[in-house]
C-alpha positions, 0 to 999 in steps of 0.5 A, a space after each residue: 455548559 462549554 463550549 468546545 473549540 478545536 485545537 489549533 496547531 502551528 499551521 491549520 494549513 500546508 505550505 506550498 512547499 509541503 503540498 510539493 514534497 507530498 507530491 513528489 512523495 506520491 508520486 515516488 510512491 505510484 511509480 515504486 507501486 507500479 515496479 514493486 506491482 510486477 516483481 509481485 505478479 511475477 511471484 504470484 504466478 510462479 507461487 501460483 503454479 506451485 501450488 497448483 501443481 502440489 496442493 491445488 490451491 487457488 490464490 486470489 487474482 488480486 496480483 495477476 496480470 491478466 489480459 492488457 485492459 484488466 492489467 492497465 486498469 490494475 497499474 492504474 488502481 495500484 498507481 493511485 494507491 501508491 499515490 495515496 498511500 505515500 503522501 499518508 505515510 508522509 504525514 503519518 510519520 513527520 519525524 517520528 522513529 516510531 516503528 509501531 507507527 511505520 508498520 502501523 500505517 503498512 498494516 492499515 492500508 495493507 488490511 484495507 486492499 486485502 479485505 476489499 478484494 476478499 470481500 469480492 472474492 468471498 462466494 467463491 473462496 466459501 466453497 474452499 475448504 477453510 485451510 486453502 481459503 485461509 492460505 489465499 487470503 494470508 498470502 493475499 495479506 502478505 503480497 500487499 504487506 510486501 507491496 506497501 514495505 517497498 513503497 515505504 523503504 523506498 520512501 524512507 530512502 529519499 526522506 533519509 537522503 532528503 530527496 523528499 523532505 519530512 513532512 512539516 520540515 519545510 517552510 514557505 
């Protein structure tokens, strides 16, 4: 019988000098989270009051601004996010031109917020009639998805202009 043994890589452990990048990536990635989170909640309530006035339609409160605790505790969530999703995508991308991988990573954690709030809006999205409750979930989806597409266009650009540098590109 063998043994299995894992597969080392180069380096089993970052650099210093990657833990920094990542860092600045995740923190470049909370503050766009937080800017990209209003110009959102701002679409969100126009949105919403149309589609108040003309179809009755109710979004899913994911984007809205709410009373000032609610709104501190959501920049906070969504900060952190940013965070986190920054220094993944960092990692995830390194130096591939894979645009299946980029999109991919936006998708997954895009899918991950959007499912999260669905399931604890779901007892009342259930009483929707099943077009409005597929309209506010998609539109949910699609203001997460635009969310993550800002954070990694702006991520990109500092890669791009090596303000951040791609992950495993720096050495100690």
């Amino acid at each position: 019988m063998q043994s299995s043994h894992p597969i080392a890589i180069a380096s089993d452990h970052l650099s210093v000098a990657d833990r920094i990048e990542s860092f600045k990536a995740g923190f470049l990635g909370a503050i766009t989270s937080v800017f990209a989170f209003f110009a959102i909640a701002l679409s969100h309530h126009f949105l919403q009051n149309f589609l108040t006035v003309h179809l009755t339609v109710q979004l899913i409160s994911s984007f809205e601004l709410g009373n000032p605790f609610t709104l501190l505790m959501k920049l906070g969530m969504i900060g952190f996010s940013g965070f986190l999703f920054a220094v993944t995508y960092r990692y995830i991308v390194r130096r591939d031109r894979n645009s299946h991988l980029k999109s991919g990573a936006i998708l997954a954690f895009a899918c991950i917020r959007s499912f999260a709030t669905i399931d604890r809006d779901l007892p009342a999205l259930t009483l929707l009639p099943l077009i409005q409750m597929a309209l506010a979930i998609a539109i949910l989806l699609l203001e997460n998805i635009v969310w993550l597409a800002i954070v990694q266009s702006i991520l990109e650009t500092a890669i791009q202009h090596k303000w951040i540098a791609a992950f495993g590109s720096v050495k100690d």
